[in-house]
N, C-alpha and C positions, 0 to 999 in steps of 0.2 A: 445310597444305601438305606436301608428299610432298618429301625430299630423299633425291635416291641420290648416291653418293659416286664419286670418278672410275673406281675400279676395276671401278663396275658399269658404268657408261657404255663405258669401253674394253672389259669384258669383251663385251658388247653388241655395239658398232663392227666388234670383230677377229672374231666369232662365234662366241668360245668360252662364251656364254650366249648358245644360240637365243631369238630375238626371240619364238617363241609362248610361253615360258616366260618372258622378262621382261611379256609381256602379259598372262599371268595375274598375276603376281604383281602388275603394276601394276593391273590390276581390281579384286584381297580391298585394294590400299592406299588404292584413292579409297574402297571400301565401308568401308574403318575409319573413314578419315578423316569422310566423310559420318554416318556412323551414332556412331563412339566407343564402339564396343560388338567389344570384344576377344575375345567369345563365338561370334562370328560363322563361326571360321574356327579350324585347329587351331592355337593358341596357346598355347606356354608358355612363361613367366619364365626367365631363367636367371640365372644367379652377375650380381649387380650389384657394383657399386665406390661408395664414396661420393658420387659424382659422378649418376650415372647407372641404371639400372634396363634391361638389356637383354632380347630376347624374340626369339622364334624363330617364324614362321611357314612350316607344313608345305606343298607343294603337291608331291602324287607322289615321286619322289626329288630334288627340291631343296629348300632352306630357306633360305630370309630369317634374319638377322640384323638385328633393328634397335631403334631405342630411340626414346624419346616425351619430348620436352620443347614443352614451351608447345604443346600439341595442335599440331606440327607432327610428321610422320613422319621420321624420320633412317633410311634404309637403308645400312647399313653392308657387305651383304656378299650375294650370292646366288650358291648354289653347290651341287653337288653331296654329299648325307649325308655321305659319306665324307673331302670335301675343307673343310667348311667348319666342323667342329667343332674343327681343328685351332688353330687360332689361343684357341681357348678352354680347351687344354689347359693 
């Protein structure tokens, strides 16, 4: 199952994340989720916390934040290069 968080939803809503750029992103997350194969799409790991294991998925100039428990997707964040590495400083 694919979980986005409300900040993606409201970002979505108000259209400060265009709707064909949440549809990509929502396409590579049913092809993870379908497949399980992280290989698929440009993915990579970043700084984990005990808890959790976070990863970044590339599409043009935006990128997914999100993390994987119990083969369910948690999207945590979709946003602009610039804007969304912030939070991981």
């Amino acid at each position: 199952m694919i979980q986005y968080e409300n900040e993606v939803k409201k970002a979505v809503k108000k259209g400060m994340l265009p709707k064909e750029i949440f549809a990509r992103f929502n396409n590579a997350f049913i092809a993870l989720e379908t497949t399980g194969d992280l290989g698929l799409f440009d993915i990579k790991k970043l700084k984990s916390s005990e808890k959790r294991t976070y990863y970044r998925l590339r599409k043009s100039k935006y990128r997914a934040i999100f993390y994987i428990e119990n083969n369910d997707y948690y999207v945590i964040s979709i946003e602009k290069r610039e804007e969304v590495y912030r939070q991981w400083e």
